[in-house]
Every structure is written in structure tokens, then in C-alpha cells.
N, CA, C and O atoms as a GROMACS GRO file, in nm:
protein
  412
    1UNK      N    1   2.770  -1.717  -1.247
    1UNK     CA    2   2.684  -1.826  -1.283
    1UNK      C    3   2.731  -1.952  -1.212
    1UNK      O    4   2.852  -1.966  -1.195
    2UNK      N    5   2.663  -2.026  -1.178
    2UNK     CA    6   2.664  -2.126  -1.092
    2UNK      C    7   2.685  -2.279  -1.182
    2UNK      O    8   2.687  -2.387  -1.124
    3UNK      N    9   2.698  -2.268  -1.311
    3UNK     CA   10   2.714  -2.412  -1.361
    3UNK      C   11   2.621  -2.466  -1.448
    3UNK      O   12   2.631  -2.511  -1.563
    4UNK      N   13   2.475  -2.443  -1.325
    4UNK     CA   14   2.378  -2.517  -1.397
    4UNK      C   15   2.327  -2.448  -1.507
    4UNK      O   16   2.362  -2.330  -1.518
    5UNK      N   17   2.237  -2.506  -1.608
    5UNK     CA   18   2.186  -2.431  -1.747
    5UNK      C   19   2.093  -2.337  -1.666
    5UNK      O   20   2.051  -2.372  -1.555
    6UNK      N   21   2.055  -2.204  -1.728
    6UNK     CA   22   1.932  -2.176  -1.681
    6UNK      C   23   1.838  -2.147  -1.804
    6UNK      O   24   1.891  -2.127  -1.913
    7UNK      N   25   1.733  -2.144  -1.793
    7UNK     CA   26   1.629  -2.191  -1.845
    7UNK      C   27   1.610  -2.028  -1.930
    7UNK      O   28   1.611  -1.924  -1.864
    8UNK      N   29   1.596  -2.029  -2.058
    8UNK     CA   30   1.625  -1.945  -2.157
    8UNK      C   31   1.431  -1.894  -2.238
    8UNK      O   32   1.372  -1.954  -2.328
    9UNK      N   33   1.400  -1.812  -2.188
    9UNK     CA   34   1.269  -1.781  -2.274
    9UNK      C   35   1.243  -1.787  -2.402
    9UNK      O   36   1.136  -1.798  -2.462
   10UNK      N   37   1.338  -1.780  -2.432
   10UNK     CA   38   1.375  -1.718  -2.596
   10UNK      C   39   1.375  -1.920  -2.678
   10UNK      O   40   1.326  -1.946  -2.788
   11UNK      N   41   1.421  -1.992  -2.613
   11UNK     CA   42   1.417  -2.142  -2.614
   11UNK      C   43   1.276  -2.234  -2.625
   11UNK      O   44   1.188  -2.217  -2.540
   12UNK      N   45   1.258  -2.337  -2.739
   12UNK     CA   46   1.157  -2.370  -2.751
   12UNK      C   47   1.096  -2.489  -2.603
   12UNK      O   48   1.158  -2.575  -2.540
   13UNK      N   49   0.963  -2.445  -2.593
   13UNK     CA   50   0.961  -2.560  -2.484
   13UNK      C   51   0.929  -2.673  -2.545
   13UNK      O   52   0.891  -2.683  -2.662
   14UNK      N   53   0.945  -2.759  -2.470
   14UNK     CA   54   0.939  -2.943  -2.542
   14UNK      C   55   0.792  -2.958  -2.505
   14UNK      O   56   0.749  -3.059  -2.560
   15UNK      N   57   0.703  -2.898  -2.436
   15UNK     CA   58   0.581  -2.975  -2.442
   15UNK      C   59   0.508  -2.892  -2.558
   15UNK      O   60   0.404  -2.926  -2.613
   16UNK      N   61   0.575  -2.788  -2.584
   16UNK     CA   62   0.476  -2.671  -2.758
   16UNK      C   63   0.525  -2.798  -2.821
   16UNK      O   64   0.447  -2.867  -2.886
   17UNK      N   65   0.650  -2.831  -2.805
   17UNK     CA   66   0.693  -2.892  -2.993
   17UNK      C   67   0.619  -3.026  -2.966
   17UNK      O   68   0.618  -3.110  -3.056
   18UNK      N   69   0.551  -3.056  -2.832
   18UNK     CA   70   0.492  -3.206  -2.850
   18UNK      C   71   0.422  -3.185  -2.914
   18UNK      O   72   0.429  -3.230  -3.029
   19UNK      N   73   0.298  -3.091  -2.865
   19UNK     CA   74   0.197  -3.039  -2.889
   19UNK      C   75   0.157  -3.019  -3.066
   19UNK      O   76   0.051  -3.044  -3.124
   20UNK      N   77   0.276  -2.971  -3.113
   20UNK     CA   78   0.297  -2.898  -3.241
   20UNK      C   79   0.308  -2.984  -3.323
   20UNK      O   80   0.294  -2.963  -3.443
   21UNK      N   81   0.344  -3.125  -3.261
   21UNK     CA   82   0.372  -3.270  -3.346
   21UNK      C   83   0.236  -3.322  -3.348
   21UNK      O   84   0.218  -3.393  -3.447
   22UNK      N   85   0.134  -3.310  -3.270
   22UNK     CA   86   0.010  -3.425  -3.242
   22UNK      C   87  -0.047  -3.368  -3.388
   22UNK      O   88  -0.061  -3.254  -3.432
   23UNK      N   89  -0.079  -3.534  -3.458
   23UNK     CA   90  -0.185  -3.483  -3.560
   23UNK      C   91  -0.317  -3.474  -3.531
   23UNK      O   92  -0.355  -3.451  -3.417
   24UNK      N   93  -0.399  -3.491  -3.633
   24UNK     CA   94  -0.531  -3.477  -3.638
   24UNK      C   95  -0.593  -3.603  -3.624
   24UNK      O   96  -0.695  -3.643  -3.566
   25UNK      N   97  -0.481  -3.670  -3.710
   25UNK     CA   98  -0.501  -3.846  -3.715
   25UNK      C   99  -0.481  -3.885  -3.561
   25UNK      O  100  -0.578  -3.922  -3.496
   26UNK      N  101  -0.352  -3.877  -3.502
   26UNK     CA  102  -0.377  -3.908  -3.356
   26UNK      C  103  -0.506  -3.906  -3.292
   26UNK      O  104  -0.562  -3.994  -3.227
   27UNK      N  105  -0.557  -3.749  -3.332
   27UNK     CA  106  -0.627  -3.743  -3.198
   27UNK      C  107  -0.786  -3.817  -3.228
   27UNK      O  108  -0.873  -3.834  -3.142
   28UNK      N  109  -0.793  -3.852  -3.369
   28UNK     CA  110  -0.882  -3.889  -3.417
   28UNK      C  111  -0.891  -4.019  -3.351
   28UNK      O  112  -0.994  -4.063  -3.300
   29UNK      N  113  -0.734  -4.100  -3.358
   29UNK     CA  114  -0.711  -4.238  -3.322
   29UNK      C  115  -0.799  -4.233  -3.169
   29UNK      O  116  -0.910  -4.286  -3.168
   30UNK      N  117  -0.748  -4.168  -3.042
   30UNK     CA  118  -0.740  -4.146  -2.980
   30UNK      C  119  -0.877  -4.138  -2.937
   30UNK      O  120  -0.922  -4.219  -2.856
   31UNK      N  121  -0.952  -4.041  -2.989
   31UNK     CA  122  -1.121  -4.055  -3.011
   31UNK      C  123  -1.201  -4.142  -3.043
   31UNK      O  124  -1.312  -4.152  -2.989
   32UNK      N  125  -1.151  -4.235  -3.152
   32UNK     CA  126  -1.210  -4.381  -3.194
   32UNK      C  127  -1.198  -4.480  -3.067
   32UNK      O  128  -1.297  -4.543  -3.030
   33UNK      N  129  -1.058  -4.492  -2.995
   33UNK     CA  130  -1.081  -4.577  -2.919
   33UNK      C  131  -1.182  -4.530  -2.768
   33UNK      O  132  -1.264  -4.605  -2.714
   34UNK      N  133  -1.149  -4.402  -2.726
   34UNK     CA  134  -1.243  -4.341  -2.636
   34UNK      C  135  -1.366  -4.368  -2.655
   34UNK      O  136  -1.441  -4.383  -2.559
   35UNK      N  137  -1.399  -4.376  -2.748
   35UNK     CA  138  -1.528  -4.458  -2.810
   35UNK      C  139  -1.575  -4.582  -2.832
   35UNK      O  140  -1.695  -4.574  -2.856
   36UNK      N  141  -1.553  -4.644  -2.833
   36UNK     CA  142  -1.498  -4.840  -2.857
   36UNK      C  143  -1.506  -4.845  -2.744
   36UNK      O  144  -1.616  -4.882  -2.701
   37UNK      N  145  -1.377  -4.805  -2.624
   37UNK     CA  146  -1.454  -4.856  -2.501
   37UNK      C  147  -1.518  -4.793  -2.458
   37UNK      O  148  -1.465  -4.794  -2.347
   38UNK      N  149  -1.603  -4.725  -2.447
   38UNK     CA  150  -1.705  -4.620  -2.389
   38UNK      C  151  -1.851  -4.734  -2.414
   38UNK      O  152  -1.945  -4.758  -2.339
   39UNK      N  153  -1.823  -4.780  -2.537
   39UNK     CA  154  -1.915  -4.865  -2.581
   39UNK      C  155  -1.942  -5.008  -2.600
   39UNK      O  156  -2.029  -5.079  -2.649
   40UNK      N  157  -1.822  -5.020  -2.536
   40UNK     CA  158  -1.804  -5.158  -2.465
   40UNK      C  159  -1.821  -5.198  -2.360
   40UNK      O  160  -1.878  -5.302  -2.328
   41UNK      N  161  -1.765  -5.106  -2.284
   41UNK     CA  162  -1.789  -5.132  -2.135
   41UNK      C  163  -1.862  -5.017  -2.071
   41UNK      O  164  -1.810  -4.963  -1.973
   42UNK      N  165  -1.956  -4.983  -2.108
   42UNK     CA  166  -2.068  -4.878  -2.059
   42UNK      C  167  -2.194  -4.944  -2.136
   42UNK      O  168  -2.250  -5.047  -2.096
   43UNK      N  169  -2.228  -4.881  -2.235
   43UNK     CA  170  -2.369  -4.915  -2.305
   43UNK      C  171  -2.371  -5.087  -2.352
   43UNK      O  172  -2.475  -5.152  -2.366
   44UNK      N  173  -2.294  -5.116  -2.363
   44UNK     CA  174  -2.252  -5.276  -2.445
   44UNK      C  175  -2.367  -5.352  -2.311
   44UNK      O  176  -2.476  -5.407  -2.329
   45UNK      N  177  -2.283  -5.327  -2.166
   45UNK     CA  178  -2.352  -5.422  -2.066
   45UNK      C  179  -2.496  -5.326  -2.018
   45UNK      O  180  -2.587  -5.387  -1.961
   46UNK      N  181  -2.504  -5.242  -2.032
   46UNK     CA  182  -2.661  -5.211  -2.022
   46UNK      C  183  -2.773  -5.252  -2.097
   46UNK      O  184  -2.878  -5.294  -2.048
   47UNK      N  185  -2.738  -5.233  -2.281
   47UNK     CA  186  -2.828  -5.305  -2.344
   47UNK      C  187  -2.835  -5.444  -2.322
   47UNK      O  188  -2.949  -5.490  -2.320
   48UNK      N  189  -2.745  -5.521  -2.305
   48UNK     CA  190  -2.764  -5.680  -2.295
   48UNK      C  191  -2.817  -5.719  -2.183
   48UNK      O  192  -2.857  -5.833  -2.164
   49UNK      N  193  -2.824  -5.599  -2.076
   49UNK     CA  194  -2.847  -5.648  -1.938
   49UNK      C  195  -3.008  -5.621  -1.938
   49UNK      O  196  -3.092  -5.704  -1.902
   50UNK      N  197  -3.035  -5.488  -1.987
   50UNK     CA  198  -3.153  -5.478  -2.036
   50UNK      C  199  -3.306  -5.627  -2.167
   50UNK      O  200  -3.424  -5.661  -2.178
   51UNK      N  201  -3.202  -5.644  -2.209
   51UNK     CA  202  -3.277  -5.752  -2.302
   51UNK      C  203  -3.266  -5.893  -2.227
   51UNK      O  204  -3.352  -5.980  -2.235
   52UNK      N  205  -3.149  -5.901  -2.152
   52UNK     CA  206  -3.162  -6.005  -2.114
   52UNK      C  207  -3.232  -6.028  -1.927
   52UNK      O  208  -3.246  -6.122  -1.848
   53UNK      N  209  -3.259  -5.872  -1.930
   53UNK     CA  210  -3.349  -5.907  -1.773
   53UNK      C  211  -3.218  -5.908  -1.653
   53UNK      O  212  -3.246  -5.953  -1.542
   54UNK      N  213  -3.086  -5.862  -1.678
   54UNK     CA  214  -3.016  -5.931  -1.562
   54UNK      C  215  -2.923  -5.753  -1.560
   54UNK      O  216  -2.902  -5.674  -1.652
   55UNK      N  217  -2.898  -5.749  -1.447
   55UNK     CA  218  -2.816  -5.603  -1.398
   55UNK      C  219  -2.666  -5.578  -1.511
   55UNK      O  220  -2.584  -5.650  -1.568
   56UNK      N  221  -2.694  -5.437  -1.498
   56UNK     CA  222  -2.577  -5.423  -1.604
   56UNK      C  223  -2.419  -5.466  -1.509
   56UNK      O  224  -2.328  -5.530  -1.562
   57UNK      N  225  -2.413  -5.415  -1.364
   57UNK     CA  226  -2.314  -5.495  -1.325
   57UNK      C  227  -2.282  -5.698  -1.340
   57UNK      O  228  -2.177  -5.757  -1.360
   58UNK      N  229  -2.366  -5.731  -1.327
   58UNK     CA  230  -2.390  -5.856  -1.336
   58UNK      C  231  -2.368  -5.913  -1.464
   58UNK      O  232  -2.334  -6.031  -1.471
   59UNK      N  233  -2.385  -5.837  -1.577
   59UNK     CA  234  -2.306  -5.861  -1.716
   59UNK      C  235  -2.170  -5.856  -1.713
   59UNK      O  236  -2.098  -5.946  -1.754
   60UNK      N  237  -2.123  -5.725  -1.653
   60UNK     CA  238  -1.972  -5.652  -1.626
   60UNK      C  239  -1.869  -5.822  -1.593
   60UNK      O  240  -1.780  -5.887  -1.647
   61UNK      N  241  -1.974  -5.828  -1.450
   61UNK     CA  242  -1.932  -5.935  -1.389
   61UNK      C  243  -1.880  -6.113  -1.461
   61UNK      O  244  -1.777  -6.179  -1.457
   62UNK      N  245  -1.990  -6.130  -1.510
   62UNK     CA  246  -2.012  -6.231  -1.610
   62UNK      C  247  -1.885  -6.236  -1.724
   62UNK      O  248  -1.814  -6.336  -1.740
   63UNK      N  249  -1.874  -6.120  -1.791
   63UNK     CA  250  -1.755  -6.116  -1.888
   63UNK      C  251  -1.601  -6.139  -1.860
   63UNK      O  252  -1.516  -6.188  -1.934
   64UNK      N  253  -1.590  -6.081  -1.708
   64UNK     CA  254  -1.445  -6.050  -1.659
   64UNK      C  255  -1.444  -6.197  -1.614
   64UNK      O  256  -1.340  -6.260  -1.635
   65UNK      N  257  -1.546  -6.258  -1.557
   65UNK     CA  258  -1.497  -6.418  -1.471
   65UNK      C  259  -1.538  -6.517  -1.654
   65UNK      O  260  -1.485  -6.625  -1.679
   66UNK      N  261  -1.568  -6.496  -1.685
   66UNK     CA  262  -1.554  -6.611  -1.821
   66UNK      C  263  -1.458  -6.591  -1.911
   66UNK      O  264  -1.443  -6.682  -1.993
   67UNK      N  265  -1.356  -6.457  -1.923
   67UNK     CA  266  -1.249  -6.389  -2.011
   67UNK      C  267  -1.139  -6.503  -1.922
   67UNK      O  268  -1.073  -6.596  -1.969
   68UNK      N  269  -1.148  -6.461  -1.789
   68UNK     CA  270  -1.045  -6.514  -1.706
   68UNK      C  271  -1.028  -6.638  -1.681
   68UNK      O  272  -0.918  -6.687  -1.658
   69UNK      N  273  -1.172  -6.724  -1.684
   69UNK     CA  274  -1.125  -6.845  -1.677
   69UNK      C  275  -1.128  -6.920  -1.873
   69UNK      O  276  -1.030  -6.984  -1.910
   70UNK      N  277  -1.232  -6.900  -1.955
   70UNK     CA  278  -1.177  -6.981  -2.092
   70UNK      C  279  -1.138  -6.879  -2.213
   70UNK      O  280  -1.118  -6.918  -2.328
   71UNK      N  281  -1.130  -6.759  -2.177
   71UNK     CA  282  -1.067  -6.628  -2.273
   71UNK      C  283  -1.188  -6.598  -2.341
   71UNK      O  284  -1.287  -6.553  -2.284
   72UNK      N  285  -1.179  -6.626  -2.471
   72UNK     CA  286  -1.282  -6.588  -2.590
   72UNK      C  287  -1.422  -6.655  -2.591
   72UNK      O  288  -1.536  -6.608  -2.603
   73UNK      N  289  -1.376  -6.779  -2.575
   73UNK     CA  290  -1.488  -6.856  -2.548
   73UNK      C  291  -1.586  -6.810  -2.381
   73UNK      O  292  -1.709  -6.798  -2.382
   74UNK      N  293  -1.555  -6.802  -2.336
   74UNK     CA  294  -1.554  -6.736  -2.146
   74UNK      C  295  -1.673  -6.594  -2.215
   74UNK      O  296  -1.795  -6.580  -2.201
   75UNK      N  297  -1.586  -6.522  -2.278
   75UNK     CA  298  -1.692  -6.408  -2.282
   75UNK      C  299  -1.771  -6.444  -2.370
   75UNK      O  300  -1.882  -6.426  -2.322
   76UNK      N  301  -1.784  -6.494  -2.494
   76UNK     CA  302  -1.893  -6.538  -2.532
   76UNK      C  303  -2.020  -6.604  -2.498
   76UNK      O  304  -2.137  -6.580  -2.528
   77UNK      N  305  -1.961  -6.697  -2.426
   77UNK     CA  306  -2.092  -6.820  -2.317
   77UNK      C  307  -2.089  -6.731  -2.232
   77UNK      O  308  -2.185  -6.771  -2.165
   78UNK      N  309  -2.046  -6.620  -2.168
   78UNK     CA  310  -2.109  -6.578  -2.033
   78UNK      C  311  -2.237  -6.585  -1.977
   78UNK      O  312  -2.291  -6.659  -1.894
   79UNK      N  313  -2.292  -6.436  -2.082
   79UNK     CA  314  -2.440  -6.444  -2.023
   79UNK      C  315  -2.530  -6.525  -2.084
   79UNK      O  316  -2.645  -6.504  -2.046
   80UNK      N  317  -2.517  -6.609  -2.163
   80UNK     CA  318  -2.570  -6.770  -2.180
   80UNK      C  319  -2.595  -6.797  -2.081
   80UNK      O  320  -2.705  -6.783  -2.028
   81UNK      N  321  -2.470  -6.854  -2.020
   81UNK     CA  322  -2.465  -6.962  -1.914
   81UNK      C  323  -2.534  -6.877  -1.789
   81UNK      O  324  -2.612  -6.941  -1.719
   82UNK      N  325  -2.504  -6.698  -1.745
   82UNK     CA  326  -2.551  -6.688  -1.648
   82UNK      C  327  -2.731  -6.677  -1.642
   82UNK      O  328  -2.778  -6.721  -1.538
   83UNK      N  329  -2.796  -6.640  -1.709
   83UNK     CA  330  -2.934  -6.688  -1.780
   83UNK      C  331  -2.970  -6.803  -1.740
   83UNK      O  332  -3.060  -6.818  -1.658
   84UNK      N  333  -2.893  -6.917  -1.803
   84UNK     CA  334  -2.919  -7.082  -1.779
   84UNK      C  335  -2.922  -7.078  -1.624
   84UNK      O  336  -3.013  -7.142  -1.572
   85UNK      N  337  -2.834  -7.012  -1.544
   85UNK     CA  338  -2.868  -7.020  -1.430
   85UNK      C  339  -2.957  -6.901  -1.341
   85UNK      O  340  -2.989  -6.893  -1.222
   86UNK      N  341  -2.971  -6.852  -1.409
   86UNK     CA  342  -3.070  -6.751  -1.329
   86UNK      C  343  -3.192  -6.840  -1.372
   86UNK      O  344  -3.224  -6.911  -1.276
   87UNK      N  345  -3.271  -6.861  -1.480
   87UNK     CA  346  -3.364  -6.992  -1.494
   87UNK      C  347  -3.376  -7.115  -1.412
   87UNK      O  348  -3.476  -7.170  -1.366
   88UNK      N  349  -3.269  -7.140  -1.404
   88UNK     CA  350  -3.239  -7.275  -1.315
   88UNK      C  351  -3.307  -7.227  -1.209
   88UNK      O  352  -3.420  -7.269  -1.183
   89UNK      N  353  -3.245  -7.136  -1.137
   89UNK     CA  354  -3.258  -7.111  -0.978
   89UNK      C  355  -3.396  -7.069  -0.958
   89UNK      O  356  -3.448  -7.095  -0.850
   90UNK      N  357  -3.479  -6.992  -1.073
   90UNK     CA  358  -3.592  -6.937  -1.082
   90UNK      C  359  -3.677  -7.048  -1.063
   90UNK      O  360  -3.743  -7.050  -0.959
   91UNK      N  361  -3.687  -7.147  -1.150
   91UNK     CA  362  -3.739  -7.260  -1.185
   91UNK      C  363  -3.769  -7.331  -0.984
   91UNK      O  364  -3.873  -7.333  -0.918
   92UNK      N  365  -3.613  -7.384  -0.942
   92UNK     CA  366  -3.611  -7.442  -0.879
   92UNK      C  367  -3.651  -7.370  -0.704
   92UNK      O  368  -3.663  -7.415  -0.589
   93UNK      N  369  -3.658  -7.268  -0.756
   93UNK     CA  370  -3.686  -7.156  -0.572
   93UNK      C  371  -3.787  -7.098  -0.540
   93UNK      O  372  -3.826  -7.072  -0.426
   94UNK      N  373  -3.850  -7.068  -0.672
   94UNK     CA  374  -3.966  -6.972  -0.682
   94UNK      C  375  -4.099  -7.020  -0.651
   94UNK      O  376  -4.142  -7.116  -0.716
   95UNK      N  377  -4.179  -6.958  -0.548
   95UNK     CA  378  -4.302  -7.010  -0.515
   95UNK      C  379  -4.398  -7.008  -0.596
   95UNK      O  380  -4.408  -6.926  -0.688
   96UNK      N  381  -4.472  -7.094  -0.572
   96UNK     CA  382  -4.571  -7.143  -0.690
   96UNK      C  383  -4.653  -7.042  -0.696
   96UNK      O  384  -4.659  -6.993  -0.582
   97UNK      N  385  -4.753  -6.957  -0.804
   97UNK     CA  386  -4.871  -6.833  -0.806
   97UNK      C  387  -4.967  -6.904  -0.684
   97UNK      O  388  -4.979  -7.026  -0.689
   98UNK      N  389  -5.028  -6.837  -0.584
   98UNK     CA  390  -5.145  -6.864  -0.497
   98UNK      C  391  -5.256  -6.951  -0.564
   98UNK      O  392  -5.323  -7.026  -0.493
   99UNK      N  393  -5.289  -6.940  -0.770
   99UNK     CA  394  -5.391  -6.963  -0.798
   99UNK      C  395  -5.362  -7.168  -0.772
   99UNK      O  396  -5.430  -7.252  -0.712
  100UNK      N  397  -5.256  -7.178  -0.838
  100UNK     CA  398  -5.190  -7.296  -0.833
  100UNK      C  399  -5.204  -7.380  -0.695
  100UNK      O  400  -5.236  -7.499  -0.693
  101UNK      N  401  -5.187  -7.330  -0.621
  101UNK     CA  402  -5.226  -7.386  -0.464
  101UNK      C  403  -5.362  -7.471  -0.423
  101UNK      O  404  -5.383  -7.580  -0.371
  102UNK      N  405  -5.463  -7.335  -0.488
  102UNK     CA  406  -5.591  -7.318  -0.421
  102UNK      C  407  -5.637  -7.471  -0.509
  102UNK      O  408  -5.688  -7.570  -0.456
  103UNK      N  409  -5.615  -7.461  -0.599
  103UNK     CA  410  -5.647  -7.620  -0.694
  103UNK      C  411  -5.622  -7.710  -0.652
  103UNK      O  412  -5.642  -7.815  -0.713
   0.00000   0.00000   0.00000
């Protein structure tokens, strides 16, 4: 024999006894949050992007630059403020209907 241990069949392996430790509660935990964000950052910015007329990336977007620059407040006013400016720009760019002209 050469020194080193050798590896014994008959010996429990450490990833069974991990395994053998995980509860039910874990994996439950584990599932709740898989869920939370699944539904945060998947369906959360589709419905709002949906009601509010603006791309679900463009929500995504909106949350991460208002988290980063005023935290809590930042994601809250996001798509407020990006709205206020999609209006704005609408308001101020958009060509007038043809009927409006002809008058």
C-alpha cells in the first residue's frame, strides 16, 4: 500500500448523507423562492409592461437603473417616471392625424 487512503465501498458517501439530510422544508424553501423570483422577474415585468403599453425589457430596464440610482424609492417611481416620459416624447414628436392638417 502506498500511504494514501483508498476509497472503501463498504464507507458511507458524503453526498448520500447530504442528500439524506435535505428536508422537505428545504426543498420547499427552495421552491418558494424559485417562485418569487420567477415572478418577479419574469411575469412581474410582462404584466406591467403589458398594462402599461411599454416592453417587458424596458420595465426590466427601468427597475435595475432606478434600484441603482435611489434604491426603493428608484424602483418604485420607475415606470411612473418612464411613462411620464414616453408621454412627453409622444406628445412632443408625434405627427399630427392628416384630419387635423386638412382644417
Amino acid at each position: 500500500m502506498s500511504g494514501a487512503p483508498e476509497w472503501n465501498p463498504h464507507e458511507r458517501d458524503p453526498k448520500s448523507a447530504i442528500a439524506k439530510r435535505a428536508s422537505p422544508k428545504g426543498a420547499y424553501a427552495l421552491y418558494a423562492i424559485a417562485l418569487r423570483i420567477s415572478i418577479d422577474q419574469l411575469f412581474g415585468p410582462l404584466a406591467l409592461g403589458t398594462a402599461a403599453r411599454l416592453h417587458p425589457v424596458l420595465v426590466i430596464f427601468c427597475f435595475l437603473s432606478g434600484a441603482l440610482l435611489f434604491g426603493v424609492v428608484g424602483v418604485i417611481m420607475a415606470v411612473p417616471v418612464a411613462l411620464t416620459v414616453k408621454i412627453t416624447l409622444a406628445l412632443l414628436y408625434d405627427e399630427p392625424p392628416m384630419a387635423a392638417l386638412s382644417d
